[in-house]
C-alpha positions as a Python dict, from the first residue, in 0.01 Angstrom:
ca = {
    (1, 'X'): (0, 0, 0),
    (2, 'X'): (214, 249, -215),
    (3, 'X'): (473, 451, -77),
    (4, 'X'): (376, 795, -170),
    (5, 'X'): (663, 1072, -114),
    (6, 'X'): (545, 1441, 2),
    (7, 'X'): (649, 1550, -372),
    (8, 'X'): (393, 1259, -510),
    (9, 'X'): (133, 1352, -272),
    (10, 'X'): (175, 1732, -382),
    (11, 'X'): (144, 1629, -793),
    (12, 'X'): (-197, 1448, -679),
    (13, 'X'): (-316, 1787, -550),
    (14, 'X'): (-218, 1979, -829),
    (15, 'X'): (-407, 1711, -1051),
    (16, 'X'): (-721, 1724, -825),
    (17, 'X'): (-683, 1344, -768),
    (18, 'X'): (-692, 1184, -369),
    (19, 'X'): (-513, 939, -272),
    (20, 'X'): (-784, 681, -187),
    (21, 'X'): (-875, 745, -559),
    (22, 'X'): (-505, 597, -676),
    (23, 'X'): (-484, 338, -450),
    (24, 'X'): (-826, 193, -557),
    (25, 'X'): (-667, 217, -940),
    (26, 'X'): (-325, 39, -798),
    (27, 'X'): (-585, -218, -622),
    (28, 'X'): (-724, -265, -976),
    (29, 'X'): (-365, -304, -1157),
    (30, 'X'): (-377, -622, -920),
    (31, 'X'): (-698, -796, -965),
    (32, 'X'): (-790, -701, -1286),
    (33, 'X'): (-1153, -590, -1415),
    (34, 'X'): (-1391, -873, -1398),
    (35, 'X'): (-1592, -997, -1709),
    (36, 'X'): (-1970, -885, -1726),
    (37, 'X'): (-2231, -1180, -1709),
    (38, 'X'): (-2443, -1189, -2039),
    (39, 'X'): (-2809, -1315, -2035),
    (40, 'X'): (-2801, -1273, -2398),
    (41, 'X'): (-2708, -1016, -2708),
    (42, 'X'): (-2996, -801, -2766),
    (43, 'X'): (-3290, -844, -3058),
    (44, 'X'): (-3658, -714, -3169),
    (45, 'X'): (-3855, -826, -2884),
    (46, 'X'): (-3538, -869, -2642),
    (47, 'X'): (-3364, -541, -2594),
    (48, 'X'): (-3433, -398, -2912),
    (49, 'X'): (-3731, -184, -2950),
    (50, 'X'): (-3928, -256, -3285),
    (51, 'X'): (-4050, 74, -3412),
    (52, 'X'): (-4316, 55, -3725),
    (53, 'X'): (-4410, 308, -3955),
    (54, 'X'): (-4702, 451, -3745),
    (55, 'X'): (-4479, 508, -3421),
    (56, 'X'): (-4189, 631, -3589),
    (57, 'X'): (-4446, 930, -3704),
    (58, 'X'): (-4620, 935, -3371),
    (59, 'X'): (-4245, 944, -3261),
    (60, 'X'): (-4098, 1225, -3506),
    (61, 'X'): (-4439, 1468, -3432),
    (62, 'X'): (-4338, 1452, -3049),
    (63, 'X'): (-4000, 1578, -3140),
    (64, 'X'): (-4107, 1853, -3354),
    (65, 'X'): (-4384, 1984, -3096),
    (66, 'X'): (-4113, 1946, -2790),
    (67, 'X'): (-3850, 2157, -3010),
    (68, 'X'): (-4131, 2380, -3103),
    (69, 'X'): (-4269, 2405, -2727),
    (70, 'X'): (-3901, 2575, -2628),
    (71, 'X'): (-3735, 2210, -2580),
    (72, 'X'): (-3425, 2224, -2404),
    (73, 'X'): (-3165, 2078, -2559),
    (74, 'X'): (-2826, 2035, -2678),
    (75, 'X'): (-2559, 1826, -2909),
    (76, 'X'): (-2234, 1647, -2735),
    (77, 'X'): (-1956, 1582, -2938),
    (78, 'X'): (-1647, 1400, -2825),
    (79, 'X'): (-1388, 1540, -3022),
    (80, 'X'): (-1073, 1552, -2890),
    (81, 'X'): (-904, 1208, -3036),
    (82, 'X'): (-635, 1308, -3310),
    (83, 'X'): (-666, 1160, -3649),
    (84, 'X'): (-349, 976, -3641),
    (85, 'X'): (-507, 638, -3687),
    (86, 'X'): (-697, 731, -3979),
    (87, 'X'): (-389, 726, -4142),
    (88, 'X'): (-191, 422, -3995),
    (89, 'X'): (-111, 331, -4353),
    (90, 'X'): (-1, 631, -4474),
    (91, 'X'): (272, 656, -4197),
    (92, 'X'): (397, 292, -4268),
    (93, 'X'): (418, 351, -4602),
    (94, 'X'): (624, 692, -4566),
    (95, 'X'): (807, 520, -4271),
    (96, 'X'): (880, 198, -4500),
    (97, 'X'): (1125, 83, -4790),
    (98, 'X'): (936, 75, -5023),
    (99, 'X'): (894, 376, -5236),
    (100, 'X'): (616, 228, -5477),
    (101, 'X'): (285, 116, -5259),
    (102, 'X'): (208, -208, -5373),
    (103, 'X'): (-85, -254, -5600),
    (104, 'X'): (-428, -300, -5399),
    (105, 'X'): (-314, -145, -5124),
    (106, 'X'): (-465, 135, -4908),
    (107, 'X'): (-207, 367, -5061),
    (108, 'X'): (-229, 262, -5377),
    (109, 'X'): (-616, 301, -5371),
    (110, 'X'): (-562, 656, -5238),
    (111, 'X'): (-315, 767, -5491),
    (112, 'X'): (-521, 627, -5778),
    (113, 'X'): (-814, 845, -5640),
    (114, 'X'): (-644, 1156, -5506),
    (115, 'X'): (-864, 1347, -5709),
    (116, 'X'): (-1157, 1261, -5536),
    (117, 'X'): (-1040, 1345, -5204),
    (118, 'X'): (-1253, 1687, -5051),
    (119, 'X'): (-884, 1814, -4958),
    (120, 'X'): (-738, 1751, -5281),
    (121, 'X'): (-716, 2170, -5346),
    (122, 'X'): (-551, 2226, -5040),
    (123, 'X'): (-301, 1924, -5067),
    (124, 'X'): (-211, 2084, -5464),
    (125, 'X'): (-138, 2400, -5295),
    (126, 'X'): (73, 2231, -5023),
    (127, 'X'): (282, 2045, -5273),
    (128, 'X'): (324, 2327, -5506),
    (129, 'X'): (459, 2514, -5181),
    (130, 'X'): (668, 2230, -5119),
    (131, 'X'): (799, 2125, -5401),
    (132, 'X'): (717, 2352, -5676),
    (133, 'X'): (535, 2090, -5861),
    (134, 'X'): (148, 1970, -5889),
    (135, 'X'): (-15, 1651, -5693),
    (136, 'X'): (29, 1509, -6066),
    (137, 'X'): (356, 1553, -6116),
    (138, 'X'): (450, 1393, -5801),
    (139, 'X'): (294, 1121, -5940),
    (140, 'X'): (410, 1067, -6297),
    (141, 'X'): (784, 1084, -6141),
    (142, 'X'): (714, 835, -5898),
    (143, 'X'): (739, 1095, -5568),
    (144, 'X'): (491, 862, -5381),
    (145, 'X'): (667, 906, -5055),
    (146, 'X'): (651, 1294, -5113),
    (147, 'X'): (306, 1281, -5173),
    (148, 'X'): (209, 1083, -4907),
    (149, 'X'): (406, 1295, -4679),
    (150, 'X'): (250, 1629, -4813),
    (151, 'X'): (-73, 1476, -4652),
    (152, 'X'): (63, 1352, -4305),
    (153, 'X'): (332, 1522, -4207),
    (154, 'X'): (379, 1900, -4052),
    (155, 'X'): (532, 2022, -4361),
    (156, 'X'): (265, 1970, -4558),
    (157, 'X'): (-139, 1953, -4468),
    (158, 'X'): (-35, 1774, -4082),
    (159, 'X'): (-321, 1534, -4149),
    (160, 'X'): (-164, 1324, -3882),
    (161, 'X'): (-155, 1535, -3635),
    (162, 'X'): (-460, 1746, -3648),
    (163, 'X'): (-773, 1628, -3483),
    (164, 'X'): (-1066, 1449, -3702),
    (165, 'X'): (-1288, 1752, -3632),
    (166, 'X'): (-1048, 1959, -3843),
    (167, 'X'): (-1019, 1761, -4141),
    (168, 'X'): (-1195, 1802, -4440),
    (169, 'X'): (-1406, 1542, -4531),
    (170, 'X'): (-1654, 1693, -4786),
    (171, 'X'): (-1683, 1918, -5091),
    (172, 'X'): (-1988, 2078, -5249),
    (173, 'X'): (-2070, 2144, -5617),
    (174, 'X'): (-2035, 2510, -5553),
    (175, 'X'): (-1665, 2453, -5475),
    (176, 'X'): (-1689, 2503, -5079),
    (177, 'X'): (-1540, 2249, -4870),
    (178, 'X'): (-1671, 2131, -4484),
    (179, 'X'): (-1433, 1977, -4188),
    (180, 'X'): (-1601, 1717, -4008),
    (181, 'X'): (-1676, 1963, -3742),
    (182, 'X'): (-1859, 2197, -3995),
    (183, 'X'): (-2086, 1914, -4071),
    (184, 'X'): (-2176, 1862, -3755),
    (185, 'X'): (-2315, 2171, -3706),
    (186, 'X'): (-2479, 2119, -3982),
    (187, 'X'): (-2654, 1815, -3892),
    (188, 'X'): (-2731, 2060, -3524),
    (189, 'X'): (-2922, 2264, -3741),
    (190, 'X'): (-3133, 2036, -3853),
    (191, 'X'): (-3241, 1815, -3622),
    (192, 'X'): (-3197, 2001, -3251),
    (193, 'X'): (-3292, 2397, -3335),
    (194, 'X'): (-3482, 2546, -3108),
    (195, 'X'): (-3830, 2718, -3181),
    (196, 'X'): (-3616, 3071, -3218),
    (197, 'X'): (-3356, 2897, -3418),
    (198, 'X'): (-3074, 2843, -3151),
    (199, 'X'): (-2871, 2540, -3199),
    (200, 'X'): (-2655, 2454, -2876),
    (201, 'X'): (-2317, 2227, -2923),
    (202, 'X'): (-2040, 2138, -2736),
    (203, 'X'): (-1735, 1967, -2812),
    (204, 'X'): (-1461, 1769, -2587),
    (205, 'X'): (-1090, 1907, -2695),
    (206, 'X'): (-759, 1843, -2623),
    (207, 'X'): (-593, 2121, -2470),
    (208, 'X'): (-342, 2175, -2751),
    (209, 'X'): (-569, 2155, -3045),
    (210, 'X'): (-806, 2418, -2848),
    (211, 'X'): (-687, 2718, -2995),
    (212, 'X'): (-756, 2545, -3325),
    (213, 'X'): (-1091, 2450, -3247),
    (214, 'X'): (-1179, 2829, -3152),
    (215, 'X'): (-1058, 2969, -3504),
    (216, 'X'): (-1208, 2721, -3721),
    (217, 'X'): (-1509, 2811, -3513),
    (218, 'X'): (-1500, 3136, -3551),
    (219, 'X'): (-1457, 3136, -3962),
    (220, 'X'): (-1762, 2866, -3990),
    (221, 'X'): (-1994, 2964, -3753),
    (222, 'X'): (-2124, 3304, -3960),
    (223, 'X'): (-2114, 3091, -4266),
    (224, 'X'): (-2331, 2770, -4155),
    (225, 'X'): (-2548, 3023, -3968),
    (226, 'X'): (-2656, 3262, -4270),
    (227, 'X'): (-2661, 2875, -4449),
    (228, 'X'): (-2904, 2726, -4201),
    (229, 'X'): (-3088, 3025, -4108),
    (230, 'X'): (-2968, 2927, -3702),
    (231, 'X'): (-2728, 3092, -3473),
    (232, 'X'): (-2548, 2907, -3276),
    (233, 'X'): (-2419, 2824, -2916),
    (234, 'X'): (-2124, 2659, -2918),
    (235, 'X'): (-1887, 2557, -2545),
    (236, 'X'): (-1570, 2387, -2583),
    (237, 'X'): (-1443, 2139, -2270),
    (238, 'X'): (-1137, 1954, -2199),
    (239, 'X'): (-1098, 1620, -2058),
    (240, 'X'): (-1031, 1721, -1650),
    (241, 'X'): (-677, 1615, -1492),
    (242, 'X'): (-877, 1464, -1205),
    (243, 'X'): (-973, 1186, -1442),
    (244, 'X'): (-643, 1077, -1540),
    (245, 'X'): (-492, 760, -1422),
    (246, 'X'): (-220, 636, -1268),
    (247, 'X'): (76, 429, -1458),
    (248, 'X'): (216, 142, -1319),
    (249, 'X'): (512, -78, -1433),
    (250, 'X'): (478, -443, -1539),
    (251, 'X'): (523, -509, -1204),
    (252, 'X'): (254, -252, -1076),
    (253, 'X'): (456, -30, -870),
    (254, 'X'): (437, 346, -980),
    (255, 'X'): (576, 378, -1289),
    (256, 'X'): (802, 708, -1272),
    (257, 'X'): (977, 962, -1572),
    (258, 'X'): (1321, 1048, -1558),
    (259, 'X'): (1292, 1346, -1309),
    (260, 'X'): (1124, 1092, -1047),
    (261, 'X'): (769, 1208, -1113),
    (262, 'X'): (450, 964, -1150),
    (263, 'X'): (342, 905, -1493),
    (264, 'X'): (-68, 970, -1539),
    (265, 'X'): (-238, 902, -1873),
    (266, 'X'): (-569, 1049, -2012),
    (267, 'X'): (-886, 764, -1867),
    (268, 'X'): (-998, 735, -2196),
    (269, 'X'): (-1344, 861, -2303),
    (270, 'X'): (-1483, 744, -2006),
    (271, 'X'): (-1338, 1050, -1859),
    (272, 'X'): (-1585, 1278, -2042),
    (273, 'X'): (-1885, 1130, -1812),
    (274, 'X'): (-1739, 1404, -1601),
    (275, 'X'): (-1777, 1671, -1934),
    (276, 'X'): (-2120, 1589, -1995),
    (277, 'X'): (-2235, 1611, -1608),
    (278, 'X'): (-2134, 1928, -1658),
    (279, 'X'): (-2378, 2028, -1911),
    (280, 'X'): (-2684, 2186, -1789),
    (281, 'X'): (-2984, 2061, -2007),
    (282, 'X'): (-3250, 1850, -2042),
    (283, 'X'): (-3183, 1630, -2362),
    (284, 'X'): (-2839, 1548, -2519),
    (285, 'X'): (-2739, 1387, -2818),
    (286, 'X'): (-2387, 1222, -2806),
    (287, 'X'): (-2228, 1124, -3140),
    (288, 'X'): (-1860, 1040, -3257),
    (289, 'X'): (-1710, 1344, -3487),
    (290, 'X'): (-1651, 1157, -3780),
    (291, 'X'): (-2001, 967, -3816),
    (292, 'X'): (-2153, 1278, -4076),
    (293, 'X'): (-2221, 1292, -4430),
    (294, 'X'): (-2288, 1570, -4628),
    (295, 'X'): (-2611, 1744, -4707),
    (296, 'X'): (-2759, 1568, -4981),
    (297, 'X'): (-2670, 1239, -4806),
    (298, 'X'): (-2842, 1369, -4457),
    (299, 'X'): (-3222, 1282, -4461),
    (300, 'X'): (-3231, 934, -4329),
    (301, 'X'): (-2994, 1092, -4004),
    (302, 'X'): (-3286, 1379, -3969),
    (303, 'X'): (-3525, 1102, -3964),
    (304, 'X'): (-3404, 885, -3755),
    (305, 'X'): (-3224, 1117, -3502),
    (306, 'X'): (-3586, 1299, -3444),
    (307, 'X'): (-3736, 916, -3409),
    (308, 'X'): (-3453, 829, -3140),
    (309, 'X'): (-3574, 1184, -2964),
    (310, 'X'): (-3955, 1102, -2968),
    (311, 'X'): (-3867, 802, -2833),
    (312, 'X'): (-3710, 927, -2537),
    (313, 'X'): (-3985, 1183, -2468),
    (314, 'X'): (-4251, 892, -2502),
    (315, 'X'): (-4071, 711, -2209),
    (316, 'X'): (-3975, 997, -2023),
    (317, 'X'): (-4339, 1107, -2054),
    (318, 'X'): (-4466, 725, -1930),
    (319, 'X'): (-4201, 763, -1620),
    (320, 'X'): (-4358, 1116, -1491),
    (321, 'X'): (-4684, 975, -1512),
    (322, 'X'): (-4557, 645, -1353),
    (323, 'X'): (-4389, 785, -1044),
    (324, 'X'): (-4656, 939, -884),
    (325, 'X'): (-4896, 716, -864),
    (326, 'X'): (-4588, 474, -702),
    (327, 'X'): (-4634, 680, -407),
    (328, 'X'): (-4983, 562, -297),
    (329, 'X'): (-4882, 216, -151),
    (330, 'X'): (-5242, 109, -190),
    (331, 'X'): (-5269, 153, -590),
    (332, 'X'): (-5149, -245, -672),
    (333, 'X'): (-5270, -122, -1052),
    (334, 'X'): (-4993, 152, -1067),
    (335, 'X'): (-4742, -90, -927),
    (336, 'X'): (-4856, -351, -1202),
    (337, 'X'): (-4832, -131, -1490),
    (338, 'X'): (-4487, 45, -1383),
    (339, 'X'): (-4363, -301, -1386),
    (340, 'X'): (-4492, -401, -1715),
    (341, 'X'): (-4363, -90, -1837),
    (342, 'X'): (-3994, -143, -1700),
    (343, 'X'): (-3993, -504, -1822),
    (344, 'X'): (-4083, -464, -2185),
    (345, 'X'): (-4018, -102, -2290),
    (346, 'X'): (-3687, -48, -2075),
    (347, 'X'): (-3611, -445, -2087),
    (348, 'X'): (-3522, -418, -1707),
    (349, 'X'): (-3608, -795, -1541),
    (350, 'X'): (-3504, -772, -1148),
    (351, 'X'): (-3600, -1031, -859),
    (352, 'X'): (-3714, -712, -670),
    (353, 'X'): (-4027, -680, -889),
    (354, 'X'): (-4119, -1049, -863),
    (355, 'X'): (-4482, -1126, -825),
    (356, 'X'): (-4432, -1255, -483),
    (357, 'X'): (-4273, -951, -335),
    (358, 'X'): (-4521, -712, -166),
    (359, 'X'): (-4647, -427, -357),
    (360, 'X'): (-4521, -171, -96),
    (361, 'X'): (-4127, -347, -212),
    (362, 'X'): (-4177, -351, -546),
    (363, 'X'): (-4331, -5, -555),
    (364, 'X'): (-3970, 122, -331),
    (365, 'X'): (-3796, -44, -593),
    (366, 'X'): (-3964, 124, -938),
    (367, 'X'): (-3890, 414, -769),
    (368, 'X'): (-3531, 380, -771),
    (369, 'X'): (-3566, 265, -1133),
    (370, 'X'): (-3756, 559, -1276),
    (371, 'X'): (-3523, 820, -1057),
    (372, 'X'): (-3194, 780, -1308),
    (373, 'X'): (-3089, 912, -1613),
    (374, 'X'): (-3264, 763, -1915),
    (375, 'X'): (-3107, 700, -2245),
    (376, 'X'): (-3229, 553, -2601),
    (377, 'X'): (-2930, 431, -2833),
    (378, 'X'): (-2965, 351, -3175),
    (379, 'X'): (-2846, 5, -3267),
    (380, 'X'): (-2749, -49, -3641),
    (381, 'X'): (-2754, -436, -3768),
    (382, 'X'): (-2430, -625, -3810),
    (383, 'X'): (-2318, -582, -4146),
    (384, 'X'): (-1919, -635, -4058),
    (385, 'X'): (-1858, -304, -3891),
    (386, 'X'): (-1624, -297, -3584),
    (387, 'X'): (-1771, -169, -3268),
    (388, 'X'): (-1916, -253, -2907),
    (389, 'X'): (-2233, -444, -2934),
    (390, 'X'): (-2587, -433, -2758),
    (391, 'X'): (-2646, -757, -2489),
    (392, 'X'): (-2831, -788, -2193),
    (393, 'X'): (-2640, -852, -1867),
    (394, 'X'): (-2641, -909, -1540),
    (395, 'X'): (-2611, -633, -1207),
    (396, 'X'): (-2263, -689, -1071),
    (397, 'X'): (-2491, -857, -781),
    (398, 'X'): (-2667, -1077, -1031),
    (399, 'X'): (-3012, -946, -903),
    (400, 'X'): (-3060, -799, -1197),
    (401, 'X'): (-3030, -823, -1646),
    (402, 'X'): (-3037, -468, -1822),
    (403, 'X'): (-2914, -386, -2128),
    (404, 'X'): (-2600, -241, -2176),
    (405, 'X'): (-2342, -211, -2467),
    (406, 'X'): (-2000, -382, -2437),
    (407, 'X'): (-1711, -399, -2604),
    (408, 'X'): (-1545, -759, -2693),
    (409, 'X'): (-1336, -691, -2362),
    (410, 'X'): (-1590, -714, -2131),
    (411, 'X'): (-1700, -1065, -2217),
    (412, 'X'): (-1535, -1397, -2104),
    (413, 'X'): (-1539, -1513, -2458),
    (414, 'X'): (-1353, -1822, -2292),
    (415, 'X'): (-1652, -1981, -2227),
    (416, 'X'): (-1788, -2140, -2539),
    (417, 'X'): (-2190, -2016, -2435),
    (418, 'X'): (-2033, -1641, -2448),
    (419, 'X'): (-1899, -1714, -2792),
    (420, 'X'): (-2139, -1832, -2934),
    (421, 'X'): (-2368, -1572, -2799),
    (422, 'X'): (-2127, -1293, -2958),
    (423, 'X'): (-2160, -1478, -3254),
    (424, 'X'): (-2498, -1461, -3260),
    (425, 'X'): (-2508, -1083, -3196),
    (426, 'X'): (-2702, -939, -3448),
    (427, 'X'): (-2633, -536, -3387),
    (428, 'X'): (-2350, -330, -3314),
    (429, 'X'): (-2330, 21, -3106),
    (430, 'X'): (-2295, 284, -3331),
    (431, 'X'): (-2279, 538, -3097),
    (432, 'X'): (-2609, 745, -3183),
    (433, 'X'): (-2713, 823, -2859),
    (434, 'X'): (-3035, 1084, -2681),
    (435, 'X'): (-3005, 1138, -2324),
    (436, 'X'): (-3278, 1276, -2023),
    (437, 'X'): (-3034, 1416, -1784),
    (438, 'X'): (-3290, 1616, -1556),
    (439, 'X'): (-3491, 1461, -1278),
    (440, 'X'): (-3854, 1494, -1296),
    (441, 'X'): (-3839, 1753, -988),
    (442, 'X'): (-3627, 1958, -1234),
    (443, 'X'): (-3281, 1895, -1097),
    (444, 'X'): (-2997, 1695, -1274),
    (445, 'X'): (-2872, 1356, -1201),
    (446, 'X'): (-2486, 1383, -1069),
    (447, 'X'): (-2401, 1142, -1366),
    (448, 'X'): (-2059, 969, -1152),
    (449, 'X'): (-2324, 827, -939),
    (450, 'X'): (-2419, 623, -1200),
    (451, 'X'): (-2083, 427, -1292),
    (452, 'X'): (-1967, 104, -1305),
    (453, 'X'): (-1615, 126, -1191),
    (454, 'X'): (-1602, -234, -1217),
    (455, 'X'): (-1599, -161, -1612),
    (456, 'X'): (-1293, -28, -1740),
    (457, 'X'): (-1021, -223, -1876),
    (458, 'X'): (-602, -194, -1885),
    (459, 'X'): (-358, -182, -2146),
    (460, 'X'): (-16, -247, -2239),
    (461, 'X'): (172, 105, -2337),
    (462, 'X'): (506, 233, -2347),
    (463, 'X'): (680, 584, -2239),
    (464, 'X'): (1059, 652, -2292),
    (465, 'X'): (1089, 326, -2456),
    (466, 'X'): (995, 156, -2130),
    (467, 'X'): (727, -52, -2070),
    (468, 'X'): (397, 43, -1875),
    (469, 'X'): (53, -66, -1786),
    (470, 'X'): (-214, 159, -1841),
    (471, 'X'): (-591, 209, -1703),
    (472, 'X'): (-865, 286, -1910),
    (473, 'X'): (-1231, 409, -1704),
    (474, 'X'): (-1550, 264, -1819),
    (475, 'X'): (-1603, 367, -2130),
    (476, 'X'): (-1860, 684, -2180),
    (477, 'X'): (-2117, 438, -2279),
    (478, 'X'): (-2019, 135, -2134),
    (479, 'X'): (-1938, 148, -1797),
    (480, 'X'): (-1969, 506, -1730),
    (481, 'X'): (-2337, 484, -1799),
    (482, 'X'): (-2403, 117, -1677),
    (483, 'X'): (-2711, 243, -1444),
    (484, 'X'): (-2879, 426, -1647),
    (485, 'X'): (-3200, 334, -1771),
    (486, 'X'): (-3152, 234, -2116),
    (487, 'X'): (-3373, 145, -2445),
    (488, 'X'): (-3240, 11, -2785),
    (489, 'X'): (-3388, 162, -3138),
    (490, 'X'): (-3287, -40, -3469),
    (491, 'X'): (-3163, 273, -3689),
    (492, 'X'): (-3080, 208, -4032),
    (493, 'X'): (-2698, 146, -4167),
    (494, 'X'): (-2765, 441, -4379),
    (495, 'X'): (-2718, 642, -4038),
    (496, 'X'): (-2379, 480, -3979),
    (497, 'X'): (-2122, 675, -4175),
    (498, 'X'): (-1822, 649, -4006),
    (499, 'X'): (-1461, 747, -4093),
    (500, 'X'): (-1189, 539, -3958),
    (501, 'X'): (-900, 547, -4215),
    (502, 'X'): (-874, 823, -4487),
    (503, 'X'): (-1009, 620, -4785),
    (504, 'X'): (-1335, 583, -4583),
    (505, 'X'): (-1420, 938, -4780),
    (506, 'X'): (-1415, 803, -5073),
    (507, 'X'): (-1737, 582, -4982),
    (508, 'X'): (-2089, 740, -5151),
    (509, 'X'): (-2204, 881, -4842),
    (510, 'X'): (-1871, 1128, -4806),
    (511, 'X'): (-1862, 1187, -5193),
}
């Protein structure tokens, strides 16, 4: 057990974090998270619902008359990662010897097509400032480095720096421009207004970009509202102290700073699961920031974000109706079609709902089922992407296979029939997610009830030039929502527009 002085136990209270809660994480510096069992990676008929043309309709018309029946319901944005790694390239390059990038490189590629960049106006205006010159004559007198640098650095646009939501990633033909966060709301507007046209987002922050945030709020939101024809509620979080971790050496004892203090980082976006139990409404969409296009690129995400909501209503809709009837211990019938239900729409398969178990169990059982959250992710087919992947897997007491999404971590890929499984993994999480976070009584689910802790994962970091082990929670959805009741959609690729290094926005969906 840790030796915790009375100045330690004081920074814990400050944080809002107990004791028991760090010695569990030291406990898990020492064993390690264990790998998830895998029955198999999801597909049509196994995990992924197949949706044709008829349901999706059926599916989109139950959206539309929920929104238009005073639907409650609001869009949950993570956005508080800076955009440093979007330009990992950028940095080496202005970091390196080289002055010229070499041919075929990202750099290279981004200098050739500067001009095609949404922020090429404002980086002209930032060079000019800098070095009383244009972007072009940077370039015909071989000032890569400067140019770079006018992108990334404070001095110029502080690219590298600044969070994702703040960049700008698209420009019109009228000669306007849109951050990443603009376009969200843009994409709020259109697919979760309200019958009186209010649009309700919130976004995750970090606590020194929030001031940011707030005045790039305040200059869109008039804009994209006389745009849209919307107004617009808009709540800003940050990631809660009580969720960070504790640091440990390589050793695992308490890794300390210079003035004796324990070291905490951030828990990773698993943290927010505490953000979003915070929000008080019945459905919630959760996207990344930078998965948005601009408007003439937007229809197939209207589609298919209204199909992933009618979805969700349809179950939803089959679990109030459901639940009921599982209270009359009599009504075998009810117990037989809750369990068809749970075993092909929500692609639950538990020994507690065997045949052989009396109907009075099994009935106890669909009960706890239907009373959790219940959420339907779109699942975009492998086409090369990187991300966390679809499978179905076993309860951490193997009674149990549900599907959840994992990341590469999670699995024992040691084991050849795990490989090959992952190679066989036809779908990838994009992270298009609509949540049901209200009970059918009315109430909301405490969300943290629903965890995995067994989930998260640790990493290798530094501080101070010393070396430090690091604990990530499960992930928002991974782990964090490993018991909720979960369905699969196939959405199309052209719904996966992501941007994960700056030259991403010069694909057709960003241009």
């Amino acid at each position: 057990m840790a030796q915790f002085t009375a100045a330690d136990l004081e920074q814990l209270k400050e944080k809002g974090i107990s004791r028991e809660a760090v010695e569990a994480q030291l406990e898990r510096f020492r064993t390690g998270f264990p790998y998830l069992k895998i029955a198999s990676p999801s597909a049509p008929g196994a995990g992924i619902i197949e949706v044709d043309e008829a349901l999706a309709e059926a599916c989109r018309e139950e959206w539309d008359e929920y929104l238009a029946d005073g639907g409650d319901v609001l869009k949950f944005v993570p956005a508080s990662g800076a955009a440093s790694r979007m330009f990992k390239a950028l940095f080496a390059f202005v970091n390196g010897e080289e002055d010229v990038p070499a041919p075929g490189s990202p750099v290279a590629q981004l200098v050739e097509k500067i001009g095609d960049f949404a922020f090429y106006a404002q980086l002209q205006e930032a060079v000019k400032k800098l070095y009383g010159t244009s972007v072009e004559g940077l370039i015909e007198a071989g000032r890569y480095k400067d140019l770079v640098g006018a992108i990334i650095l404070p001095q110029g646009l502080n690219y590298g720096q600044l969070p994702k939501a703040l960049l700008t990633f698209h420009k019109y033909d009228d000669g306007t421009v849109r951050t990443a966060l603009e376009e969200q709301l843009a994409e709020g507007a259109q697919t979760a207004a309200s019958k009186d046209g209010l649009v309700r987002l919130h976004f995750t922050v970090s606590a020194n970009h929030r001031k940011l945030f707030e005045a790039k709020l305040a200059e869109a939101v008039p804009a994209m509202e006389k745009r849209f024809g919307v107004k617009y509620d808009i709540s800003l979080s940050e990631q809660k102290p009580s969720t960070d971790t504790i640091a440990v050496t390589p050793d695992n004892e308490l890794f300390r700073d210079e003035n004796g203090r324990l070291v905490f980082r951030p828990g990773g976006h698993g943290a927010l699961i505490e953000n979003l139990n915070d929000i008080d409404a019945e459905v919630v969409f959760i996207k990344n920031i930078d998965n948005v296009v601009a408007d003439k690129h937007r229809a197939s995400t209207i589609e298919y974000k209204k199909l992933l909501g009618g979805v969700l209503l349809m179950l939803q809709g089959s679990i109030e109706s459901l639940l009921p009837r599982l209270e009359e211990p009599t009504d075998t019938e009810a117990v037989e079609e809750a369990v068809a239900f749970v075993e092909t729409m929500l692609n639950y398969h538990s020994s507690e709902l065997a045949p052989e178990v009396p109907a009075a169990q099994r009935a106890a059982a669909l009960k706890r089922i239907f009373n959790r959250p219940l959420r339907v992710c779109g699942m975009v087919r492998n086409e090369g992407e990187p991300g966390g992947g679809p499978y179905n897997a076993y309860s951490t007491d193997g009674k149990a296979v549900a599907p959840q999404i994992l990341e590469s971590t999670q699995i024992d890929l040691s084991k050849p029939e795990n490989a090959e499984m992952m190679k066989k993994a036809g779908y990838f999480n994009p992270v298009d997610i609509v949540c049901y976070l209200k009970r059918t009584d009315g109430g909301k689910f405490n969300l943290p009830d629903y965890v995995d802790h067994a989930t998260g994962f640790i990493s290798e970091k530094s501080a101070g030039g010393r070396e430090l082990r690091a604990l990530e929670l499960p992930g928002l959805w991974n782990g964090a929502m490993s018991d909720w009741n979960t369905a699969f959609v196939e959405v199309p690729a052209s719904t996966f527009n992501p941007v994960k290094t700056v030259n991403d926005l010069l694909r057709p969906a960003h241009q």
